[in-house]
Each structure stands twice: as C-alpha cells, then as structure tokens.
C-alpha positions as CSV (number, residue, x, y, z in Angstrom):
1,X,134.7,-88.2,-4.2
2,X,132.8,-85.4,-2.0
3,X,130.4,-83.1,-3.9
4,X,130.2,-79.8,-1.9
5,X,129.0,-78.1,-4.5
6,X,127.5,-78.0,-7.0
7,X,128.2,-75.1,-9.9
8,X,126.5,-74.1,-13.2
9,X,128.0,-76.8,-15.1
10,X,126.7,-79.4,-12.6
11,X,123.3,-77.8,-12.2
12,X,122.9,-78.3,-15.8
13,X,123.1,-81.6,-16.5
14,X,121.3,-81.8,-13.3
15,X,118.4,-80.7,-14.6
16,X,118.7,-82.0,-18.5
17,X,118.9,-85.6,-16.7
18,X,115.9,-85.2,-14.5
19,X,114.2,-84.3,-17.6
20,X,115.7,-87.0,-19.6
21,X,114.6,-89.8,-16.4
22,X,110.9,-88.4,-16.7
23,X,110.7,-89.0,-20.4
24,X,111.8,-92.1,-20.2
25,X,109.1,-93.0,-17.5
26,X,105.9,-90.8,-18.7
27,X,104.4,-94.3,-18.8
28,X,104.6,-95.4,-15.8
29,X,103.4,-92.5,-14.7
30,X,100.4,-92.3,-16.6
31,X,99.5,-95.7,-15.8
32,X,98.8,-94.6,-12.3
33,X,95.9,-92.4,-12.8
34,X,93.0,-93.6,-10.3
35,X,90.0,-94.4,-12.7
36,X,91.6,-96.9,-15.5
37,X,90.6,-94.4,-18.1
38,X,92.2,-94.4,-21.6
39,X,93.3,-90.9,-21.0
40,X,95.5,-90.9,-17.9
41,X,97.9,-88.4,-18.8
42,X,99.8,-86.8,-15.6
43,X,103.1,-88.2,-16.6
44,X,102.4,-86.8,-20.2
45,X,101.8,-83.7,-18.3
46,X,104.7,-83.2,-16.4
47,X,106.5,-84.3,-18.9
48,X,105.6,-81.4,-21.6
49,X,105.3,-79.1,-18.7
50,X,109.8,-80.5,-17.7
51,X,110.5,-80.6,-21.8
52,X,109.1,-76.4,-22.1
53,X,111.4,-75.5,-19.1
54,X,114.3,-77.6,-21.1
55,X,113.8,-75.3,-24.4
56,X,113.8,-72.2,-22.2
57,X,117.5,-73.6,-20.8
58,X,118.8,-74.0,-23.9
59,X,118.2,-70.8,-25.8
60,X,120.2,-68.9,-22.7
61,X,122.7,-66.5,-23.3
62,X,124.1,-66.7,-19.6
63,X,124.1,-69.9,-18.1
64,X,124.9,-68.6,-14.6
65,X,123.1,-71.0,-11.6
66,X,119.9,-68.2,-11.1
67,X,119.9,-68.0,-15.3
68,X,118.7,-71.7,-15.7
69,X,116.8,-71.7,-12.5
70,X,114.4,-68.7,-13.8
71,X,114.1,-69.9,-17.4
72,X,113.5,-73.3,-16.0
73,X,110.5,-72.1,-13.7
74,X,109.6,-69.2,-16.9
75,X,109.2,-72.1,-19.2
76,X,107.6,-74.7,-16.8
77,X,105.2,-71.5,-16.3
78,X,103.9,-71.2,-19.9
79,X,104.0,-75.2,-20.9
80,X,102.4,-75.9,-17.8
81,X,99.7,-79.0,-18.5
82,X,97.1,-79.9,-16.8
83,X,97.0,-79.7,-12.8
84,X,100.6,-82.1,-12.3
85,X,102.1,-79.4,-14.5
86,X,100.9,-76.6,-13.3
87,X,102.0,-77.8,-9.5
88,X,105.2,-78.9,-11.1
89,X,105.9,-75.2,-12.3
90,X,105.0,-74.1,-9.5
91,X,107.7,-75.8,-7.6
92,X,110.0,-74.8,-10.7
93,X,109.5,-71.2,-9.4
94,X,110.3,-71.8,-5.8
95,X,113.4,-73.7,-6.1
96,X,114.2,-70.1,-8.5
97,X,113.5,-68.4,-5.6
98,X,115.8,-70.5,-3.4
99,X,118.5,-70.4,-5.5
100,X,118.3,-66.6,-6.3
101,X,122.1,-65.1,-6.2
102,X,123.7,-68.3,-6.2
103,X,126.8,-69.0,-7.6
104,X,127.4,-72.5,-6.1
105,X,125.0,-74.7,-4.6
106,X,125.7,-76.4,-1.4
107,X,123.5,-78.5,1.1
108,X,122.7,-75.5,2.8
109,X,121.2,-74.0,-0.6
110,X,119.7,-77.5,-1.6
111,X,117.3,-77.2,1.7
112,X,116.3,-74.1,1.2
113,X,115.2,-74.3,-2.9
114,X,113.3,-77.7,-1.6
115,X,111.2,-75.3,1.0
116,X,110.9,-72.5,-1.2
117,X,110.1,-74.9,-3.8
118,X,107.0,-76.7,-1.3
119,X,105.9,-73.1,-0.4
120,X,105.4,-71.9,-3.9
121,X,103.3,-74.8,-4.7
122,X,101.0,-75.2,-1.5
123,X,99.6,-71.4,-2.0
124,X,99.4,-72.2,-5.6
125,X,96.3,-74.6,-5.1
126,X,93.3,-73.0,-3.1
127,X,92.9,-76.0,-1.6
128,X,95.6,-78.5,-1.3
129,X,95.2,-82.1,-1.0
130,X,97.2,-84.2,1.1
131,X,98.7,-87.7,-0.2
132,X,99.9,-86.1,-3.8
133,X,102.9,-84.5,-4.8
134,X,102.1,-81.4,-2.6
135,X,102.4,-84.3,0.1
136,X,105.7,-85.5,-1.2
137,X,107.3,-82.2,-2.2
138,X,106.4,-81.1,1.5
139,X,108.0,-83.7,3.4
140,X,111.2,-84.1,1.2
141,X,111.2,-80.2,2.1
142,X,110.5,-80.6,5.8
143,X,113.5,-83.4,5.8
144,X,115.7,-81.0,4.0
145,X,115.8,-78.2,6.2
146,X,115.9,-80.8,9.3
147,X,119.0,-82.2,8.4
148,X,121.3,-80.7,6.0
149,X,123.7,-79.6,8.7
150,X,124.6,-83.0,9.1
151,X,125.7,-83.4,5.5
152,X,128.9,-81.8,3.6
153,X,128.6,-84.2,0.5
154,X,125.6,-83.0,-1.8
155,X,125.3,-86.2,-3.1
156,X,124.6,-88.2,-0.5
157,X,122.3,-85.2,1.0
158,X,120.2,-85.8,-2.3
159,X,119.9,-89.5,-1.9
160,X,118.5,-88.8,1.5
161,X,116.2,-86.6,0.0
162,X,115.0,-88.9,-2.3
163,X,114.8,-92.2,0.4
164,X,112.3,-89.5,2.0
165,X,110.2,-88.6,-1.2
166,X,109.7,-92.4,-1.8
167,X,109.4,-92.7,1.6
168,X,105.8,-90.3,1.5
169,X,105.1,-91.1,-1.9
170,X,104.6,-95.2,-0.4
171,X,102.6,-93.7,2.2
172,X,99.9,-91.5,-0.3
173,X,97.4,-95.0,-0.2
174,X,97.0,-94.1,3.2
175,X,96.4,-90.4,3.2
176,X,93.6,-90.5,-0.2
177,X,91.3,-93.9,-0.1
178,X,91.1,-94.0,-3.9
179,X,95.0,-94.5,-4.1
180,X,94.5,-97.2,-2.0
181,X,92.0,-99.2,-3.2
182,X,93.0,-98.5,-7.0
183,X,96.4,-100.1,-5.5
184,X,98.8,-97.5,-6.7
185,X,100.8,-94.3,-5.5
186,X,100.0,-90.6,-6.1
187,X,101.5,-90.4,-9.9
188,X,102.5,-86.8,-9.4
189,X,104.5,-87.8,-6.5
190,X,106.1,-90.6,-8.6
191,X,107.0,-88.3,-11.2
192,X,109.2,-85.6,-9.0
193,X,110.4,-88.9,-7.6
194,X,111.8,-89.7,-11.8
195,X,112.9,-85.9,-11.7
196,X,114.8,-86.2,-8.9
197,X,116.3,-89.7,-9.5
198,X,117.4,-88.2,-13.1
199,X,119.1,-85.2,-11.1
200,X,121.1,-87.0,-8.6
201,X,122.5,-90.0,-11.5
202,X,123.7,-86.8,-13.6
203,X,125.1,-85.4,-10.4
204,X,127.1,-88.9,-9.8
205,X,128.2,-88.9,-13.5
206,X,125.7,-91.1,-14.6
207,X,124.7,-90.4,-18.2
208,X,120.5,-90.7,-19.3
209,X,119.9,-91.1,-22.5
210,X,116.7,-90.0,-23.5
211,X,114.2,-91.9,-25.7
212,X,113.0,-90.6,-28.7
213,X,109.9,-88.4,-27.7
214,X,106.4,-89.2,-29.8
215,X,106.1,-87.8,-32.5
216,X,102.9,-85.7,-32.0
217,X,100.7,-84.8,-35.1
218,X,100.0,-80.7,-34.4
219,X,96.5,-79.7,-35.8
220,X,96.5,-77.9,-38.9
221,X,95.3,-74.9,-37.1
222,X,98.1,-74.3,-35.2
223,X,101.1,-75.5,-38.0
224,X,99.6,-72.5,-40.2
225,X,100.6,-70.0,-37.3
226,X,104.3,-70.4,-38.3
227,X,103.7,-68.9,-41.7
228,X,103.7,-65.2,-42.0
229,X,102.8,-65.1,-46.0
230,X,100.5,-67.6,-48.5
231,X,104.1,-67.9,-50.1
232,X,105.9,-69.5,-47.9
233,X,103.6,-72.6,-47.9
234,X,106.0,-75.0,-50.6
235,X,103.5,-77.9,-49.8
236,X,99.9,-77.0,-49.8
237,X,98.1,-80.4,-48.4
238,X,97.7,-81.2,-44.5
239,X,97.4,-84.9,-45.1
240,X,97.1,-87.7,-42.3
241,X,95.4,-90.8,-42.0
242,X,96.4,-94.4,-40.3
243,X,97.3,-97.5,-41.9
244,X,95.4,-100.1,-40.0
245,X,97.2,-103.6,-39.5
246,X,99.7,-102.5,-41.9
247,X,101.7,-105.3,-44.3
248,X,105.3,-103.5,-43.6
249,X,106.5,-101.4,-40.5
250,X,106.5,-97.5,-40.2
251,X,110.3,-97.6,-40.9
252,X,109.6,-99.4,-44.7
253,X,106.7,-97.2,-44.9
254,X,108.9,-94.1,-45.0
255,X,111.3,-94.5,-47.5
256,X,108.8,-94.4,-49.5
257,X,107.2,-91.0,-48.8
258,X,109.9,-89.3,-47.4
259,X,111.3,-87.5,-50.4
260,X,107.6,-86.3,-51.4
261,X,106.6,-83.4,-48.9
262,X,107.7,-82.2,-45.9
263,X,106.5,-82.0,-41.9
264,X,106.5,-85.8,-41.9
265,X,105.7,-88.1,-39.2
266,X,105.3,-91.5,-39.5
267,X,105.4,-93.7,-36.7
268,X,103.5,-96.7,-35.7
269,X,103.6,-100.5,-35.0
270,X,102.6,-103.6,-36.0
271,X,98.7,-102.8,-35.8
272,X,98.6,-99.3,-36.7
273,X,100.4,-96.4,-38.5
274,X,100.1,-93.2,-37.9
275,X,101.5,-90.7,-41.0
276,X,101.0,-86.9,-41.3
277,X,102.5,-85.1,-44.5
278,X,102.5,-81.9,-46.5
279,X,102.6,-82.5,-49.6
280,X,101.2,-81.0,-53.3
281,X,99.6,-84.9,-54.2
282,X,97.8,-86.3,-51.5
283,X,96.2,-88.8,-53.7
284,X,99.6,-90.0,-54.8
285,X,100.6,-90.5,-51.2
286,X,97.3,-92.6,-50.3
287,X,97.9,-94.5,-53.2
288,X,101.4,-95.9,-51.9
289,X,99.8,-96.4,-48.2
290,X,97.0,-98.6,-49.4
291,X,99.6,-100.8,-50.5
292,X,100.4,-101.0,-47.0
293,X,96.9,-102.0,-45.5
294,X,93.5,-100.1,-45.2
295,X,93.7,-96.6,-44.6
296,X,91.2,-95.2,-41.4
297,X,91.0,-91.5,-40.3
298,X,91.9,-89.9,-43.8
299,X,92.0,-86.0,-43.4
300,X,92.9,-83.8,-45.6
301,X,93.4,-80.0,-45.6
302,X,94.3,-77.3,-48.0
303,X,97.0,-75.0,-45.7
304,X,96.7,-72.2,-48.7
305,X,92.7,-72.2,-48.1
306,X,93.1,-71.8,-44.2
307,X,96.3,-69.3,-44.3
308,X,93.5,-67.0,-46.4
309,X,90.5,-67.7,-44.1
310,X,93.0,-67.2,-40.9
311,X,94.1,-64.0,-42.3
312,X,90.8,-62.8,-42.9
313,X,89.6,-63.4,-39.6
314,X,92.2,-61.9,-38.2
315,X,91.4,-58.7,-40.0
316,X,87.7,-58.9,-39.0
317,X,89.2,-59.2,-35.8
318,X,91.5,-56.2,-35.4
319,X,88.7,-54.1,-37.2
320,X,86.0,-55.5,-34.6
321,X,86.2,-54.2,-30.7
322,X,83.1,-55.7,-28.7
323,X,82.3,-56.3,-25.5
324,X,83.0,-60.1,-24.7
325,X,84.6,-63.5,-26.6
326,X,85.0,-66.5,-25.7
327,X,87.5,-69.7,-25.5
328,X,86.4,-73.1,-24.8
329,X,88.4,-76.4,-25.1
330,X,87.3,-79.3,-26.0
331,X,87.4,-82.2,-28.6
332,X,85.6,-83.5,-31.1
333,X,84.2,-81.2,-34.4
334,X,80.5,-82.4,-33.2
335,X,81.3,-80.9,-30.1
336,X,83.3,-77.8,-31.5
337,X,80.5,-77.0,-33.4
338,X,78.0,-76.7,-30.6
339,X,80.3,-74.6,-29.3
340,X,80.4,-72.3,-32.2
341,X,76.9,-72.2,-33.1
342,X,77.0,-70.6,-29.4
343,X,79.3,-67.7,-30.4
344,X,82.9,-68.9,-29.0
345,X,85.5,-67.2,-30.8
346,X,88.6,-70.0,-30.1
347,X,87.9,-73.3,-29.4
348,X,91.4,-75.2,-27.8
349,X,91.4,-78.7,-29.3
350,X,92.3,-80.5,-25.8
351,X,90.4,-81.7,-22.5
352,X,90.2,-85.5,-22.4
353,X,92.9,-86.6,-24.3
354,X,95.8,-83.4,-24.5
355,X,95.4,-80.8,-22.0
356,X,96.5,-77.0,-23.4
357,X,98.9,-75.5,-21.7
358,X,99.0,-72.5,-20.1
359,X,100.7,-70.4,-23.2
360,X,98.0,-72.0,-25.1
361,X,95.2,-70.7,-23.7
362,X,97.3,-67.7,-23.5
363,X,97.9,-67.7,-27.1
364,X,94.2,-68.5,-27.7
365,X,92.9,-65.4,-25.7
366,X,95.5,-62.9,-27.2
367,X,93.4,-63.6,-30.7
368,X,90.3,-62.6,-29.7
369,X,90.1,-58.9,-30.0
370,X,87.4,-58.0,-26.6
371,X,87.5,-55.9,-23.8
372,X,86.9,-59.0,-21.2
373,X,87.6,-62.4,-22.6
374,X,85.7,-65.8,-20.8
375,X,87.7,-69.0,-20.3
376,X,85.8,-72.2,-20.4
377,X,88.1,-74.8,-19.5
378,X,85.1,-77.9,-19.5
379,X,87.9,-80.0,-17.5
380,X,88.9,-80.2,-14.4
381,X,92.5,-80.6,-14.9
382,X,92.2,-77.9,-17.0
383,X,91.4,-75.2,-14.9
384,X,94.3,-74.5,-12.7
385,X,96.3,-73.8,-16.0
386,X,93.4,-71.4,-17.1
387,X,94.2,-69.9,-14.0
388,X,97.6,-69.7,-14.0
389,X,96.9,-68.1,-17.7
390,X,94.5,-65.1,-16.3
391,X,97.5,-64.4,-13.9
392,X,99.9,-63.7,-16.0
393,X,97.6,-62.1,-19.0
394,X,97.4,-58.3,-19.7
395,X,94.1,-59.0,-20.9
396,X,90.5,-59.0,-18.6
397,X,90.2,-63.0,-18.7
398,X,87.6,-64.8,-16.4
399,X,87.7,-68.4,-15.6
400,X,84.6,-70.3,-15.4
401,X,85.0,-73.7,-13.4
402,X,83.2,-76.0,-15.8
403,X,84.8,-79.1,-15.6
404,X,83.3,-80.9,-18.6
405,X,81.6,-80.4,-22.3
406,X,77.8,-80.2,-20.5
407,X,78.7,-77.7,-17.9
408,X,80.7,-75.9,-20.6
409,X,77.8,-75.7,-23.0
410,X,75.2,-75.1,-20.1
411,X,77.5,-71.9,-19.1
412,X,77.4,-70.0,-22.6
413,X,73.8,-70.5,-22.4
414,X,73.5,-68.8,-19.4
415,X,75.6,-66.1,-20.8
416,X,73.9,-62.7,-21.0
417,X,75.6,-59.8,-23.5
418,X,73.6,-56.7,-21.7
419,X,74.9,-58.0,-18.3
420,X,78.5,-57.1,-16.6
421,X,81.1,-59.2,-16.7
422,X,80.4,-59.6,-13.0
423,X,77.0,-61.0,-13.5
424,X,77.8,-63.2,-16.3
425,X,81.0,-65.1,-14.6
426,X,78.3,-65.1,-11.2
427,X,75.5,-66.9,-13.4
428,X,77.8,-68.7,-15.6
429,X,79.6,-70.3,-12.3
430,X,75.9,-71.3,-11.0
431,X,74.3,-72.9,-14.0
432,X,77.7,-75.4,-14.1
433,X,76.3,-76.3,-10.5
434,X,73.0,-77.8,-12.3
435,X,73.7,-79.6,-14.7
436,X,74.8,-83.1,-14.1
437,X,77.9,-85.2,-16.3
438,X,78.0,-88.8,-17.2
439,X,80.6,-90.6,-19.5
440,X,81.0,-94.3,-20.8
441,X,84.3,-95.3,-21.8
442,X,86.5,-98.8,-21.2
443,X,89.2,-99.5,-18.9
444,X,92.7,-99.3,-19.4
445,X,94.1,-101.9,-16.7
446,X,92.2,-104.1,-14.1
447,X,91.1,-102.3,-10.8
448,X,89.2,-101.7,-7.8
449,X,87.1,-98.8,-7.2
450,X,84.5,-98.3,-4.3
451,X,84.9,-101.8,-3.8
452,X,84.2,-102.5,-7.4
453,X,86.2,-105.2,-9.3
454,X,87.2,-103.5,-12.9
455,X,88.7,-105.6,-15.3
456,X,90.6,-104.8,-18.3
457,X,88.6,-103.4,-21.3
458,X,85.5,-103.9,-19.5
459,X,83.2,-100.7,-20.2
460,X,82.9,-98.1,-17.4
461,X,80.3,-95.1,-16.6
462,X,81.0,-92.0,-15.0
463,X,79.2,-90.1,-13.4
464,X,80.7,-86.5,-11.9
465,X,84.0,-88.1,-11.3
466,X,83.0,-91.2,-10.0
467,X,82.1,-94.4,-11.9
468,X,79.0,-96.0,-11.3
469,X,78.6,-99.2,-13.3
470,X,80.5,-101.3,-15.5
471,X,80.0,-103.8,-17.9
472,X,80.5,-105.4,-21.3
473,X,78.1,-103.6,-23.5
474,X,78.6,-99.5,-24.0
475,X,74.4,-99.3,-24.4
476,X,73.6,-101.1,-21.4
477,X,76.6,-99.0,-18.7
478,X,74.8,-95.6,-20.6
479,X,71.3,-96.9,-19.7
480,X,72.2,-97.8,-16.4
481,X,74.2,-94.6,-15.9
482,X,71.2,-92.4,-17.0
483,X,69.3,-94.4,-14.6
484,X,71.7,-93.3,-11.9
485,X,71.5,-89.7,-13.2
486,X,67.7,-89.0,-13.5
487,X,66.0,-87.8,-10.4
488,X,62.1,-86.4,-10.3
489,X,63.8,-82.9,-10.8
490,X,65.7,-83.9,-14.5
491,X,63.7,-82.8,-17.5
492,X,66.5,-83.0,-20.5
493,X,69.0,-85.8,-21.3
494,X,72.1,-84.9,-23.8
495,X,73.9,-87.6,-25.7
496,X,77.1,-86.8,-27.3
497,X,78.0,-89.7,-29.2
498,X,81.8,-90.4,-30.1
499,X,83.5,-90.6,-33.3
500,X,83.2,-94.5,-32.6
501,X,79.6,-94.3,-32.2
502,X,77.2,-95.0,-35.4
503,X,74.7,-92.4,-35.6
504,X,71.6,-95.4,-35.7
505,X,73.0,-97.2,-32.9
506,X,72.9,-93.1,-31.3
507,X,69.7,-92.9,-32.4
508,X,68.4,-96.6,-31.0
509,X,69.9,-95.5,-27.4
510,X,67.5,-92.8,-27.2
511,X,64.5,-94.6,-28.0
512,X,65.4,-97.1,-25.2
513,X,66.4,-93.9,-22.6
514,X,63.0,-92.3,-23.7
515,X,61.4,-95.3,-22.5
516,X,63.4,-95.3,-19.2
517,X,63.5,-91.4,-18.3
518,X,59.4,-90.9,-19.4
519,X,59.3,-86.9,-18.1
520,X,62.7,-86.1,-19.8
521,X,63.1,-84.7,-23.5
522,X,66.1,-86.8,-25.0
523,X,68.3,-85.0,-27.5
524,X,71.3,-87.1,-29.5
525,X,74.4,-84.8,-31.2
526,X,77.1,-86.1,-33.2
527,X,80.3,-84.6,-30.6
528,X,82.6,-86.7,-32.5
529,X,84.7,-87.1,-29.0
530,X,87.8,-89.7,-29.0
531,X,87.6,-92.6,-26.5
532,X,84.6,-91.9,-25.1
533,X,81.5,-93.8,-26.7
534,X,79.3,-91.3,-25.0
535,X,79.2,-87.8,-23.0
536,X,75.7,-87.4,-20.9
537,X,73.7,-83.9,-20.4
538,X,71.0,-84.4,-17.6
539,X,69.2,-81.1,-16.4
C-alpha cells in the first residue's frame, strides 16, 4: 500500500513510536560515549529530552499536524539534557518549522522539516562539530531535499532517509579520531538513527512497545515542591536506602512494604535494591529490609521539617531584593557545601551523573529573588542547556563556562559584589581559564584511547578531558595524574574525595602528593561525589 501522506493520526504514532524505539535503546546508546566512563549518558539524555516532548503531546487539546509538532519541539525545549538533548530540541523546533500550516504531510513536506530541522540545530551550536549528529542530521537533510521528487510513497522516502543517516553515522570514525580509535559511532547520531527507525515501523503499522522506564528516585528537595501546605504531607518520612546482595528479589521485597506509605519505588536485582518510601515508621520499614540483606546508603528525611524550612526561605526570599545570586550544579553534599559556604543560593543536584535540564535550571533561577542571577554549570555538557535556559528566561541570567566542580569553585572566588555584572562574568570567565581539572574514576568497557589499551574496570585519570594514565590502584593513577598536572607555575592541589573514598586513605594520598608536588600547598575535602574516587584542583 502507497503512503502519500501522512495525516495527524499517522504523525502521532509517528512520533510516540520513535520515542518508544529510543527508550528501548538508551543503552546502547550510552554505551558509546568515547571515554569508558561510568557516566556515559547521551542516550539517557535524549531520551528525557524525547519523553518531555511526549508529555507535552499528550496533554493537547488540538491534535492538528503543527499542534504536536510545536508541543513536541516546546517540550524537547524545556527537558532538554545535556548537549545531545539540547541539539535534539533543537532539531524538534525545526522540523515545527517545516511543518508549520500543514494539514497532511507528503515527501515534499518530509524534505523540507529534515532541512529546517538541520538548520535549526547547526546555528544552535557556536561551533559545530563535524562527525556527530549535526553531521548525520545534515546529510539525511541534504539527501532529502535531493531526492524527494523521485518518491510518491512516504514510506519508502523515509527508509531512504534512514539508509542515508546510517550511511554518515558509519562514516563519524572517520570525520572525529576519538570515535575511531574508541571503535564506536557518534552516539547522538545513533540515537536520531532509533528515533527515526521507531517513526517509520509506526508508519508501516508496526507496533513498539515500550519498556518500563527506571524508576528514578527524585531528591527530597524537589518532591516537597508539589505540596502547596504542611497538610497535605500524609506521610512525613523521605526514606531510601539499598539492600545489598539481597536474599529475595525487588518484586518479594514489595509486597511487603507496599501497603505502608506511599511514593514507592523499589526496583533492583540480584545484587542490589534500590527502595525509596514515604512513610510515618521508617524504622519499621528498615526493620523488614534487613531481613532481606545489609542495608547501604540509609537516608532519611523529615518532608514536614523541609516544607517549613522551604517556606521560610522562600519568604526571606521574596522580602530580600539584592544585587546578585547564584546557581551552581553539582553533586555530592561535600561538594554542595563548598559551594554554599561561598554564598550560592541553589545548588542543581546533577553534572556527572544526571544532567539538569533546561526547565531545571530555569526553575532553579526563578527562586532566587536578584536583579542578575549567575549560572555555574561546572560541566561541559551542561552548558548548552544553561544557555538554552538564559534564552528563554525573563530574568538577567549569565552563563559562566566552567566545565567542572574546580573551575566552578575557582569562579565564585573570583566573584566581586561592588563590580558590574559585566566585570564579574569577564573575571569569572578568566579565572576558569587557570585552574586546571583532574579526575580518577574506572572504566566501564575495554577501549583504546590515544593509542592506549583500556581494559574493563581498570582505573583511569583525567585530566581536562583527556585521560592520562591508567592502572589498577585509584592512589597510584591520582599520583601519577598530579604528576602530569603540576608544572613550576602550580602552587595549590585540591582533592575532592568521593563518597567511596575513606577519609584516612584521603588523608594518606596527600602526604604522599606533598612529597611529590614540594612548592604546592595540598588541601583534602570530603566532596562526597558518586563514581569518581577523586576530583583534582591544581592552580
């Protein structure tokens, strides 16, 4: 059967399968990030970024073709993650733009939403990089408006389309080096590749069923926001903690709790359980899950207490006009701290492990009650989104380009209140230029980088983006790294030790850097950072 066109009904499931096909295939996506870090997310990203543009669909009044194309690029606009889901939202918008007016979609149409779509995204990114998804959206585009005359069925014009996107996206090893000697495509590039494969099987019929989406435990913080009164909190306890190596699965688990609060998530496998809960007797509920195995990571918070504290803020807040705040994103409560102690009004629990999305940081900036309001995104994928936020704020919001914790924290302390907003984001911007970031974490898969052989849970240090040694032994990868780092010119070493990191085995590192790095004062703070063992400051 000939599709010539496609209507609103069509475009629909269009775009709930290519949505569906992603989920089902974050993974693999994620497993292509270049370095073999444990927190390649891009297909996470794209995938929150897809799953926001969904919900915007699905509260429409009017489902008309241009209706589901604007809440689709809306939607992608404010859940936008990290830079894949910012370029992804981007490409949202232009294929709005293409389709503007349209009641029925033909090849013609098609063409034209791909090039609109390309467009958009290219003058999104100051400077675009070939061999990524810019690379693939562009010459799936380029194809598009090439040959669509010589199509009438939509159908088949799509599979073209998508022989020519995997086409490019086999070719991104040998437009960007690192793809080619880490062995793997662009993973942007794969993931519109997913999108559009989960378009064209709805198109042909083809039903995707989804996968149940993780479950993802929200931070306290942010589940009081959905209360407007201390009243409407029934159950008063935040409670999570993991059940290590558990005796019974996550299923058996939670018939056990599931009648004894509410917000629950439980989910898990035969090594570890996560559970999250609201309940009135946390004690009660660890009592049942230490039945189950030893309990890790308890945490525990009193919603009532932090409604109260919120509100009062909040007050302070509205009462209190000044000059200049601050959000900074991070993670860690070591880290967070440090922030705080350096006068940051919102800190965005995200970076190396969840990136915020645009409506976050958003969100995040609308509570601070300032005249011009300071963005320090400390992550390189991080910062497009920031600046997708300051576009589409009403507030004065400045993006500073620190792309990790150091350059973060070496910003606000080049900070000055008497100076103009000007002055501060021009000194800010500079002092991220001299300070120098190293991290030691372990590797996710076996690789080859810069002609080094990486193997599988070995341990890795990075040093500004590119790893410099690895090894077996987290100390020894952080001396060499420091080694790497320190020049004639360094004269302070920061060590932010993870939440895996014993404070005397912290402390025993710096002796042994001391002795290395002679002319540098060394300084070790409990950042309390996931996955990475360590987080290096050399000035």
């Amino acid at each position: 059967m000939i599709v010539k066109f496609i209507d609103n009904v069509a475009f629909k499931k269009m775009l709930l399968g290519a949505a569906a096909n992603l989920e089902n295939n974050k993974a693999i996506v994620d497993s292509l990030n270049v370095f073999p870090v444990p927190d390649g997310d891009t297909g996470t990203n794209m995938n929150l970024t897809v799953q926001s543009a969904m919900r915007e669909i699905n509260t429409l009044q009017e489902s008309t073709i241009s209706h589901m194309a604007d809440a689709a690029a809306n939607g992608s606009l404010m859940g936008a993650r990290g830079n894949s889901g910012v370029i992804l939202s981007q490409l949202f918008r232009g294929m709005a733009k293409g389709l503007k007016g349209s009641g029925k979609i033909d090849c013609k149409v098609i063409a034209e939403s791909f090039k609109f779509a390309s467009d958009t995204a290219y003058k999104a990114v100051m400077r675009p990089v070939e061999g990524t998804i810019l690379t693939v959206a562009r010459e799936t585009a380029e194809k598009a408006m090439e040959t669509y005359t010589e199509f009438e069925d939509a159908s088949l014009f799509l599979e073209s389309l998508i022989e020519q996107a995997k086409s490019t996206l086999d070719r991104t090893p040998e437009m960007l080096k690192v793809l080619k000697q880490a062995d793997v495509v662009d993973a942007g590039g794969k993931g519109l590749v997913f999108l559009l494969e989960g378009a064209l099987a709805a198109l042909k019929g083809v039903e995707i069923k989804q996968e149940k989406a993780e479950n993802q435990v929200i931070d306290t913080e942010k589940e009081i926001t959905g209360f407007s009164s201390e009243d409407e909190i029934i159950f008063a306890y935040c409670t999570e903690f993991f059940i290590k190596n558990p005796t019974k699965s996550a299923e058996e688990f939670l018939t056990k709790i599931y009648d004894k609060g509410d917000s629950i998530v439980c989910v898990g496998d035969e090594k570890l359980i996560k559970t999250h809960i609201h309940t009135n007797n946390p004690g009660h509920i660890l009592a049942i899950a230490v039945k189950y195995g030893e309990l890790i990571k308890i945490k525990i918070d009193n919603m009532k207490e932090q409604f109260r504290e919120r509100l009062k803020n909040s007050n302070k807040k509205n009462q209190e006009r000044k000059k200049y705040g601050f959000v900074s994103i991070g993670m860690g409560e070591g880290i967070q701290k440090v922030f705080s102690d350096l006068n940051v009004d919102m800190f965005l629990s995200g970076g190396q492990t969840m990136n915020p999305s645009t409506e976050d940081i958003l969100d995040a900036a609308g509570n601070i009650n300032a005249d011009h309001i300071i963005i320090l995104p400390n992550n390189g994928n991080i910062i497009l989104a920031a600046t997708q936020a300051k576009e589409i704020s009403d507030k004065n919001l400045h993006i500073i380009p620190s792309k990790s914790i150091p350059q973060g924290i070496t910003a606000m302390l080049a900070f000055n209140a008497e100076s103009s907003p000007e002055e501060n984001v021009s000194a800010m911007t500079e002092a991220v230029s001299e300070v120098k970031t190293g991290q030691v974490t372990y590797a996710v898969r076996d690789t080859v980088i810069n002609d080094m052989e990486i193997k599988k849970d070995e341990i890795i240090a990075i040093s500004d983006g590119s790893i410099v040694t690895h090894g077996e032994n987290p100390e020894n990868q952080t001396i060499e790294l420091i080694k790497n780092m320190v020049d004639e010119d360094s004269f302070l070493i920061t060590l932010f030790y993870g939440e895996d990191v014993d404070r005397k085995d912290a402390e025993g590192l710096k002796e042994k850097i001391e002795e290395i790095a002679e002319e540098c004062d060394v300084e070790v703070i409990y950042g309390g950072q996931p996955l990475y063992y360590y987080i290096i400051s050399v000035e």
